[in-house]
C-alpha positions as CSV (number, residue, x, y, z in Angstrom):
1,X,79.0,48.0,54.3
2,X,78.9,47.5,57.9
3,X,78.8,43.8,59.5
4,X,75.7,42.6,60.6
5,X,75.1,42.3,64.0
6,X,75.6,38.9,66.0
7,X,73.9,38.4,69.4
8,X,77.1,37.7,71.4
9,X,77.3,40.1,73.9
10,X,73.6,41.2,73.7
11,X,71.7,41.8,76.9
12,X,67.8,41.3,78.1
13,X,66.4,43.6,80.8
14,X,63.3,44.2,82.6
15,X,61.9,47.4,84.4
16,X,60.6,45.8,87.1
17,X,58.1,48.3,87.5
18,X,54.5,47.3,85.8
19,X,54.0,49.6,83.3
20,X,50.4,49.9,82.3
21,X,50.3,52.2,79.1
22,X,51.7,52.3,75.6
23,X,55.6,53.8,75.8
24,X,56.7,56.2,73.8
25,X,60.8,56.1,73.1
26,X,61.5,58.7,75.5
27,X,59.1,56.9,78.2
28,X,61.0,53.7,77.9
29,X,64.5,55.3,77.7
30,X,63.4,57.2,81.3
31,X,62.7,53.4,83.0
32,X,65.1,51.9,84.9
33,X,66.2,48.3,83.7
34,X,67.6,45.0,85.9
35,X,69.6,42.9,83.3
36,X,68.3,39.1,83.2
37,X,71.4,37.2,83.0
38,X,72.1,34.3,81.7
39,X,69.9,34.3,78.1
40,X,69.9,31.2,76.3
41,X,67.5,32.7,73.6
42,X,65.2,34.9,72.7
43,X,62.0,34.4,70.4
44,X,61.6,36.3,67.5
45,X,59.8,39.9,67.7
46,X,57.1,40.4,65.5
47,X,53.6,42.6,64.7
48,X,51.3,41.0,62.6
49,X,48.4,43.2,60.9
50,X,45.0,41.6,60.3
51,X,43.6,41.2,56.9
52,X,39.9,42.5,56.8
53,X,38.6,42.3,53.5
54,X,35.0,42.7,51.5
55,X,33.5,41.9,48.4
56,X,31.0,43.9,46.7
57,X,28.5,43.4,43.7
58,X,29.7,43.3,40.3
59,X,33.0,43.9,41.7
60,X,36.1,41.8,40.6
61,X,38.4,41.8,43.6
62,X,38.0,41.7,47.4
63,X,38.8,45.2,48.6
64,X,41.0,44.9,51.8
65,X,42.1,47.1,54.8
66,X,45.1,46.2,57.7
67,X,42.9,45.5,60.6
68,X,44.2,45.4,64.3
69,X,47.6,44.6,64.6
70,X,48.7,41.6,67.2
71,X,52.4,41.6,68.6
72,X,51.5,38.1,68.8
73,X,53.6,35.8,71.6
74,X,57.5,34.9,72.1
75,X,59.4,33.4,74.5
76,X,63.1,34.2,76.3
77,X,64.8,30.9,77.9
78,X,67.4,32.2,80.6
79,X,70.2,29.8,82.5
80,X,69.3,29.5,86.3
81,X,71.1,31.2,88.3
82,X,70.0,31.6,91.8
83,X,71.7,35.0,92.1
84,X,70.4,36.9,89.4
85,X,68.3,39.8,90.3
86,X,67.2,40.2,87.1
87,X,65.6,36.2,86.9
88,X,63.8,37.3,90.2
89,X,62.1,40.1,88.4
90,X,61.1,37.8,85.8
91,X,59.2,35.1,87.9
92,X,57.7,38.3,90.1
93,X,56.4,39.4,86.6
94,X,55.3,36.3,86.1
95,X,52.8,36.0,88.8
96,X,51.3,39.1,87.6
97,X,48.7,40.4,85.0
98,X,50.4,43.0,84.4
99,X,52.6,44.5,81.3
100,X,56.2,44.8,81.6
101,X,58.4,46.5,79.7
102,X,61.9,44.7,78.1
103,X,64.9,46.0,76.4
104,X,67.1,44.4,74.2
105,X,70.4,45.8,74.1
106,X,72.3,44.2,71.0
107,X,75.9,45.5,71.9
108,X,76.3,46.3,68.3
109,X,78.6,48.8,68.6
110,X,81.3,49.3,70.3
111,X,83.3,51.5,68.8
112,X,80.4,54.4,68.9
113,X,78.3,55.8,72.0
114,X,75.0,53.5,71.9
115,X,74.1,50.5,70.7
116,X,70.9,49.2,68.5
117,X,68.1,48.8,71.1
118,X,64.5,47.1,70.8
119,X,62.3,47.9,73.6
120,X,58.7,46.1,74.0
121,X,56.1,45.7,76.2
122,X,53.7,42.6,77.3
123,X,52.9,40.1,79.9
124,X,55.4,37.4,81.3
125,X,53.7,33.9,81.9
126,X,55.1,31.3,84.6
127,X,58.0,29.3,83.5
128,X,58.8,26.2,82.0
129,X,61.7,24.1,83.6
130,X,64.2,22.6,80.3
131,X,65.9,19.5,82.4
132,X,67.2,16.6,80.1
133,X,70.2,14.1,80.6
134,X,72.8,14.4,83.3
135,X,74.5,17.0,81.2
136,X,72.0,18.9,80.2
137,X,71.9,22.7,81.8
138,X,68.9,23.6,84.1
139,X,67.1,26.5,82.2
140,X,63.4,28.5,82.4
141,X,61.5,29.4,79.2
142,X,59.0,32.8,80.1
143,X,56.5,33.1,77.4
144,X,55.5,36.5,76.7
145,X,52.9,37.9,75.0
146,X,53.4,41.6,73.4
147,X,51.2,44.2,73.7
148,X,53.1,46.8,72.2
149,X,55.0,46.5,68.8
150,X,59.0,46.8,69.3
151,X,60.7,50.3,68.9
152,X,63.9,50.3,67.7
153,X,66.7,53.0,68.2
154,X,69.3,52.4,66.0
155,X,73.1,53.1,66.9
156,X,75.1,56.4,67.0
C-alpha cells in the first residue's frame, strides 16, 4: 500500500488569464500556470449537492432528488513576498469579477512522470492581512469561491 500523500513540496498556481467557462481536463492542462509562492495553507475543496425533497399524500417518506450542486467557498493564505509573480496575479484576480482557474500540484510522486493534480475554477476576493506579535510572519488570506467542482488527475 502506497504512502499517503503529505503537502510538503505541493505547489498552488494561477492562469492568469480569466477564464470564463467550465474546463474540461484537457482545457485546463492546455492553460498556462504562474506558481504562487509562498503557501501557508490551503482551505479544503469541496461540492456540496442540495437536498430537494417532497412529500406526497398517503405516502410514508419524503422522496428526494440532489439538487444544484455549490463548490461552496475556501480560502489559500500565502507568505508575502514582494517578488513573487505569482502573489501579483492573485491580487490582479482579486480586483476582478472574473473566474480564475487554480492548480494544485501535490508533488506526490517523484519517482514516476506526473504528480496528483486538482485543478478548480472560481473567483478570488481581496485579501486579508494576518499581522500579530513582533514575530509573527506577514501573510494574505484570498477567499475563493468555486464555480466549478475540482478535477483530479491522478499520478502515472
Amino acid at each position: 500500500m502506497a504512502n499517503v500523500p503529505i503537502l510538503k513540496g505541493a505547489t498552488f498556481s494561477i492562469c492568469a488569464t480569466a477564464q470564463a467557462d467550465e474546463l474540461n481536463q484537457a482545457e485546463f492542462e492546455a492553460l498556462t500556470y504562474v506558481d504562487c509562492g509562498k503557501i501557508v495553507e490551503h482551505g479544503n475543496l469541496e461540492v456540496t449537492e442540495n437536498d430537494v425533497s417532497q412529500g406526497y399524500w398517503g405516502g410514508g417518506f419524503l422522496q428526494h432528488q440532489k439538487g444544484q450542486k455549490d463548490g461552496g467557498t475556501t480560502s489559500v493564505t500565502i507568505g508575502y513576498d514582494p517578488d513573487s509573480t505569482g502573489a501579483d496575479e492573485l491580487d490582479t484576480a482579486a480586483d476582478t469579477d472574473l473566474n480564475y482557474a487554480f492548480k494544485i500540484d501535490i508533488g506526490d510522486n517523484p519517482g514516476g512522470t506526473t504528480n496528483t493534480i486538482l485543478y478548480y475554477r472560481g473567483l478570488i476576493a481581496l485579501p486579508s492581512y494576518q499581522l500579530g506579535n513582533n514575530e509573527a510572519f506577514l501573510n494574505k488570506t484570498f477567499a475563493m469561491m468555486l464555480n466549478q467542482g475540482v478535477i483530479q488527475v491522478d499520478p502515472t
